[in-house]
N, C-alpha and C positions, 0 to 999 in steps of 0.2 A: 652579320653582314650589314654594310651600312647601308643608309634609305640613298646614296646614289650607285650603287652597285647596285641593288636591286630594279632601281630604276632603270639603271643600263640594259639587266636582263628583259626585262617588260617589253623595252622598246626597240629590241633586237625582234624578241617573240613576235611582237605588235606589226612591225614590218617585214615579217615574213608572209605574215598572216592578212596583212590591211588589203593588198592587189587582189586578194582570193575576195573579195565581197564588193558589191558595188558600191561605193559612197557609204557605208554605215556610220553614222554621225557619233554614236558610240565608240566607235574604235577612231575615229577621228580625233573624239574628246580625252581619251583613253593615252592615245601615240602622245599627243601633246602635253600632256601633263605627262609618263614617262619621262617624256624630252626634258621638261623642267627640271623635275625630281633628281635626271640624268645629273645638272649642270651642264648641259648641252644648250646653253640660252640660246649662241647664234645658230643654230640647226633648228631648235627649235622657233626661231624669228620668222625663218626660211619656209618651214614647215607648214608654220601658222598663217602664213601671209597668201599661199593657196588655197589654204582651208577658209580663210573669209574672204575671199573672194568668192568662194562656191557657197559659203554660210555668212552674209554677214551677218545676220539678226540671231546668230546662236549667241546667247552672252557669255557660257562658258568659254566658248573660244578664243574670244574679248578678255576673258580672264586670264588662261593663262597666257596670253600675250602679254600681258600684264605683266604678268611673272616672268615671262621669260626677257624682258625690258628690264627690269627691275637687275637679273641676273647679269646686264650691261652695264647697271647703274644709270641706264638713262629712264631718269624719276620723272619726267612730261610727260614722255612717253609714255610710260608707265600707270600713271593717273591719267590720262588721256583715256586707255583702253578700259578701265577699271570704272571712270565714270562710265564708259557706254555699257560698261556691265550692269551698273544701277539703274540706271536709262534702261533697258530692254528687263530686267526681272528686279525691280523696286523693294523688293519683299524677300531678295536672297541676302542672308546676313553677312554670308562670307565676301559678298564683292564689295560692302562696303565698309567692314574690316579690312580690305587689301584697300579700300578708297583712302578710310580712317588712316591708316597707318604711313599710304604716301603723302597724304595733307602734314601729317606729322610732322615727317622726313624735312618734308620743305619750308615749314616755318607756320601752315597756314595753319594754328591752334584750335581757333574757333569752328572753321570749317572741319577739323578732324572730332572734335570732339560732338558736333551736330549728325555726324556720320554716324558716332559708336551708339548714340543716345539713339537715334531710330534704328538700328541694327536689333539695339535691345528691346524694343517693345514687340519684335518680332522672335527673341531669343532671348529670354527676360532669363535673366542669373546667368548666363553664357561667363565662366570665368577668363575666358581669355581677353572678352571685349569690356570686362570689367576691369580687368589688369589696365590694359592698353587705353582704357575712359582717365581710371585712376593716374597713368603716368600722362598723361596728356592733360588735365586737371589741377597735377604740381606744377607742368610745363609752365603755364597760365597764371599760377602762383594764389588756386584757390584748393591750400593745404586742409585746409577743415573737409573738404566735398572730397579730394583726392587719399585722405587718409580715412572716410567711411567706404568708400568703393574697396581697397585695398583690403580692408578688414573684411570684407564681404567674402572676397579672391581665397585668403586663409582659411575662413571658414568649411569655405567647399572645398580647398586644395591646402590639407594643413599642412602637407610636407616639401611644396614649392619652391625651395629656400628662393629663388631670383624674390618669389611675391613676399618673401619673409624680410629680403635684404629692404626692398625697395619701400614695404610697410617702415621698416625702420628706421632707414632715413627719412623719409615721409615726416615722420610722428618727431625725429627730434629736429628736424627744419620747425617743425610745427611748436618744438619745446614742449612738448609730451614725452619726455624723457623716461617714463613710468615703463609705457607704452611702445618705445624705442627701445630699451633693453630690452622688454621681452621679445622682440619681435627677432634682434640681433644676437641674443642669446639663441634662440631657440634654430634660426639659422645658421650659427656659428656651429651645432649641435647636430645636427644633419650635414653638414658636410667641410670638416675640419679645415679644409684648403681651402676654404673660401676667405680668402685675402681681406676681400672689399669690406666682411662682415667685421673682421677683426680691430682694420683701419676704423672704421664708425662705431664700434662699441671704444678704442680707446680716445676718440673725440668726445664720448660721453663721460669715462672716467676725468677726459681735465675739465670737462665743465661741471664734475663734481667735486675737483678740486685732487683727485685720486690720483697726483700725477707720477709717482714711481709705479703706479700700476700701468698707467698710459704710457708708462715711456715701453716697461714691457712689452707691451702686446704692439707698439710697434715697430721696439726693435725687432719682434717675432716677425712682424710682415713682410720687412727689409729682408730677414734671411733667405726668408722665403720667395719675396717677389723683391732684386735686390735695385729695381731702377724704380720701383711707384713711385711719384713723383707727390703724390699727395701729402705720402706717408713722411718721404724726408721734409716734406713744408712743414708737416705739425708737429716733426720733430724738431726741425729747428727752430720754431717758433718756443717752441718747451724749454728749451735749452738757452734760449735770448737772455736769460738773466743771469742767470749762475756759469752760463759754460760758452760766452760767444763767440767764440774763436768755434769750438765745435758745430755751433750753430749755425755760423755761416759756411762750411763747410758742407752742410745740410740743406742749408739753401741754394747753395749751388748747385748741388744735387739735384732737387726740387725744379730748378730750370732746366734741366737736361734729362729730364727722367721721361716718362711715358704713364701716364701722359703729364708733356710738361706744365709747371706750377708758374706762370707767368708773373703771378702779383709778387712771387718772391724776392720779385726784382726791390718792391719796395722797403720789404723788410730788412733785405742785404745792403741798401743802402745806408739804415738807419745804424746798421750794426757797425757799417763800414765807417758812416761820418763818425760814431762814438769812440771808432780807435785811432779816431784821427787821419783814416786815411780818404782826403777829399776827393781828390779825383776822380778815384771810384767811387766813391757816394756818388759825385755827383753823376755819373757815368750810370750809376745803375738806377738814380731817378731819372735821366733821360728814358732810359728803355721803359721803365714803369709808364710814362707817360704815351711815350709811341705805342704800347700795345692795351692802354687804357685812358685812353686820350681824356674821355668823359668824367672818369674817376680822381677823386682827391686835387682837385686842377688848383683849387687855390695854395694847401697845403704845398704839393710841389714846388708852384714857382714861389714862394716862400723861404723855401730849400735850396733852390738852384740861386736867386739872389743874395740869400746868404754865402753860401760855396764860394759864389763867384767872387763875392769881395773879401770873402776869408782865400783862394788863392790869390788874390790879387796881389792882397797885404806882403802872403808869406811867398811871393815872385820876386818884391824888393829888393833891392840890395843895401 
């Protein structure tokens, strides 16, 4: 039985049962997580919105308001309810775990990760907010602090594969590549269908030069997941010397995939200007540009100033 089927039972039972007592804050607390666990977010919005009016100082109820916010996708909301959980019981780890987690969500690093770090002194080893420190910590792009937390995670949880993938990519962002294979092997090992593992153990074969083995194991990924978009970029990026007709092919791919591979735009161009066909080179350095405005600005217009007086020439009559 899934945890919202059961939830559904709960909260049938819960409201048979809640009118027979007066106000018991327990079964209040009780009904409203049911509701959550339901996916009943807007019942449970509803729900909640009586119950803190009658309670506002309970912070559980704060909480799962929170959640059931969260179940809208409305993330202010959300964190809104979750700080006044912090605010009213400072010292419970979970509310600022659900705080950590929507600071996350909305971009705000430092503040999610000031959240997990005092969470922890009151839940010192808690692997989940070590997890969630360690991904908020690469967020930030401090890979050395975010690959010792993660190792911490395996430790207590050696068959996590999520904590095994993400150790892994972790370690070879970090070019700890030692430390990336093991991490990717041993999740690729526990659960054979994990795509993601497979796609970043053959990014570590072509950085060790082992490319017929990399092209393997992505063409294994493709079979299996046949739109990753990542997976056709590193293919086609593999394939850019020896085979570019396929490669751009793969690239193509790579922008229409899931999720899609934006910067391929610039590789397909490159591959495009080299067969001579300008137009679309330059066609697809425009779009590299519109959707990385910031990136390679000079090289670009470089490209498109070229194009343009290379069609210019070949418009003449």
């Amino acid at each position: 039985m899934s945890a919202r089927a059961a939830g559904r039972i709960v909260e049938t039972l819960l409201g048979v049962v809640e009118p027979l007592f007066a106000d018991r804050l327990w079964l209040t607390r009780r009904r409203a997580q049911a509701l959550v666990t339901a996916g009943e977010a807007e019942r449970a919005m509803l729900y909640l919105h009586g119950a803190l009016a009658r309670r506002p100082d309970d912070p559980w109820l704060h909480f799962y308001a929170g959640r059931a916010a969260q179940g809208r996708e409305l993330r202010r909301q959300a964190r809104a309810r979750f700080a006044h959980a912090v605010a009213l019981s400072p010292a419970e780890p979970t509310f600022r775990f659900a705080l950590g987690y929507t600071l996350r969500q909305e971009g705000h690093l430092d503040a999610a990760a000031r959240e997990y770090r005092v969470a922890l002194r009151t839940a010192p080893g808690e692997p989940s907010l070590l997890f969630n420190l360690g991904v908020v910590e690469r967020d930030r792009g401090h890979l050395d602090v975010a690959q010792a937390l993660l190792e911490r995670v395996v430790q207590k949880w050696p068959r996590d594969v999520r904590a095994l993938y993400t150790l892994g990519v972790c370690a070879f962002e970090r070019k700890d590549f030692e430390a990336a294979e093991r991490a990717l092997d041993e999740a690729g090992r526990r659960d054979r269908r994990h795509h993601k593992a497979r796609y970043q153990r053959a990014l570590l074969l072509l950085e060790d030069n082992h490319q017929t083995e990399a092209l393997t194991d992505l063409r294994a990924v493709l079979k299996q997941v046949p739109d990753y978009g990542p997976a056709h970029y590193a293919l086609g990026r593999a394939l850019a010397e020896n085979e570019p007709t396929r490669a751009r092919v793969h690239l193509r791919e790579a922008l229409l995939g899931r999720p899609p591979v934006l910067r391929a735009h610039l590789d397909l161009g490159r591959l495009l200007e080299q067969a001579g066909h300008l137009a679309e080179a330059r066609a697809e350095y425009v779009l590299y540009a519109r959707h990385h405005p910031e990136k390679r600005t000079e090289y670009i217009a470089r490209r498109l100033a070229a194009l343009d007086v290379a069609l210019a020439e070949g418009a003449r009559p």
